[in-house]
C-alpha positions in Angstrom: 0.0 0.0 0.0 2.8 2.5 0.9 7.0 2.2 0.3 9.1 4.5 2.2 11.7 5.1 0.1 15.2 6.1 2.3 18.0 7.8 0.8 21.3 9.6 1.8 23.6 6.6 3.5 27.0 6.1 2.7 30.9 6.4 4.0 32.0 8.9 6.2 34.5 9.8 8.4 34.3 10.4 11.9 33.3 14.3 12.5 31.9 14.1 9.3 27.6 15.0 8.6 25.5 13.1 6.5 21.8 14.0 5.4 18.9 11.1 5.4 15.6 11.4 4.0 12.8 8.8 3.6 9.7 9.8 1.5 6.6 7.8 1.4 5.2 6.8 -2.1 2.1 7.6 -2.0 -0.4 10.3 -0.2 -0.9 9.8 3.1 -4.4 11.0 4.9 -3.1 11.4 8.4 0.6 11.2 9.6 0.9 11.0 13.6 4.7 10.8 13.8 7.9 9.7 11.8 11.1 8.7 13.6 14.1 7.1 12.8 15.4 4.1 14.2 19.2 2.0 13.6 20.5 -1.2 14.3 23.8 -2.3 14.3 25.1 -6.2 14.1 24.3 -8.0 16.9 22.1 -5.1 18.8 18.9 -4.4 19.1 16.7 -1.5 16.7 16.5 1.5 18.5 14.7 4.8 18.5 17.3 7.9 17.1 14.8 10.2 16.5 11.3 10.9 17.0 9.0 13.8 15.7 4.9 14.4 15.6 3.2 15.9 12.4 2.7 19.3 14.7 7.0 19.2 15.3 7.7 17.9 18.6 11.0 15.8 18.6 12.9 13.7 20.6 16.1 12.2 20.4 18.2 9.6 21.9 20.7 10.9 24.8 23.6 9.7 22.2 22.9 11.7 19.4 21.7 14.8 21.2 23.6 18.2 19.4 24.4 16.1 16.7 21.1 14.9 15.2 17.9 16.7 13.2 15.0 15.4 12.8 12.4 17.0 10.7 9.0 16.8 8.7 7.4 17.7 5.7 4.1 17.1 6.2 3.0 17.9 3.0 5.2 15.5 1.0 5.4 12.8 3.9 8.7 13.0 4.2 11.0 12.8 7.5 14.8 13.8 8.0 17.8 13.2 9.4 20.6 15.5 9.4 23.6 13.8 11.1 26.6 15.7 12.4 29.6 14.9 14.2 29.4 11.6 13.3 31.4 9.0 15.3 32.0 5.3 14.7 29.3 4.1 16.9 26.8 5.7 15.2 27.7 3.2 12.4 24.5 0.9 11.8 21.2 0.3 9.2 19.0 3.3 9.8 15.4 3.0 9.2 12.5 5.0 9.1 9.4 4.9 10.7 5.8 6.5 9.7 2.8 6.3 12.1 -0.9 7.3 10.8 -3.4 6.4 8.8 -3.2 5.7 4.8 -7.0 6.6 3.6 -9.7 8.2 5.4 -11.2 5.0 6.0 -8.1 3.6 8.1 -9.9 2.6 11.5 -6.6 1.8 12.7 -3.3 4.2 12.7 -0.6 1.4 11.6 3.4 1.7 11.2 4.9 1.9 8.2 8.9 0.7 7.9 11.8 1.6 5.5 13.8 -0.3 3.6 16.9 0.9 5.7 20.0 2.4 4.3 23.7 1.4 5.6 25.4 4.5 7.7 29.1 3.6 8.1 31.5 5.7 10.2 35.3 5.4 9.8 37.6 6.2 12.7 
């Protein structure tokens, strides 16, 4: 029904920035929230980033100064600007979209990305 299609990962070095986006493929009717999330091998997905349709954000305590998040609400699209990178924020990073696809959705449902690879080098 929807694709969220991420873009912007790559190779960088540490204290380096690097700029995600993840647009969905379609109209949505009602967006609660996107966030982004990352996993690295052999750890759990966890939440980076977190921001409503009306702009409220949250962010994990590690990336806090270093990370934007931010919505366009109008083209259903979240992002991530990533500074100061540092190894351990090497991991897949996904997004996340939270709301409701038609007018008709009785239920608000999540919606994942494909992930894209983030890879610090020290």
């Amino acid at each position: 029904q929807v694709q969220l299609v991420e873009s912007g990962g790559g190779l960088v070095q540490a204290g380096g920035s690097l700029g995600l986006s993840c647009a969905a493929s379609r109209s949505i009717f009602s967006i609660n929230a996107m966030a982004w999330y990352r996993q690295a091998p052999g750890k759990q997905r966890e939440l980076v980033a977190h921001i409503t349709s009306g702009g409220r954000t949250d962010y994990a305590d590690s990336v806090k100064g270093r990370f934007t998040i931010s919505i366009d609400n109008a083209k259903s699209t979240v992002y991530l600007q990533m500074n100061s990178l540092k190894p351990e924020d090497t991991a897949v990073y996904y997004c996340l979209l939270q709301g409701r696809l038609t007018s008709q959705a009785m239920i608000v449902q999540a919606y994942w990305g494909q992930g894209t690879q983030v890879t610090v080098s020290s």
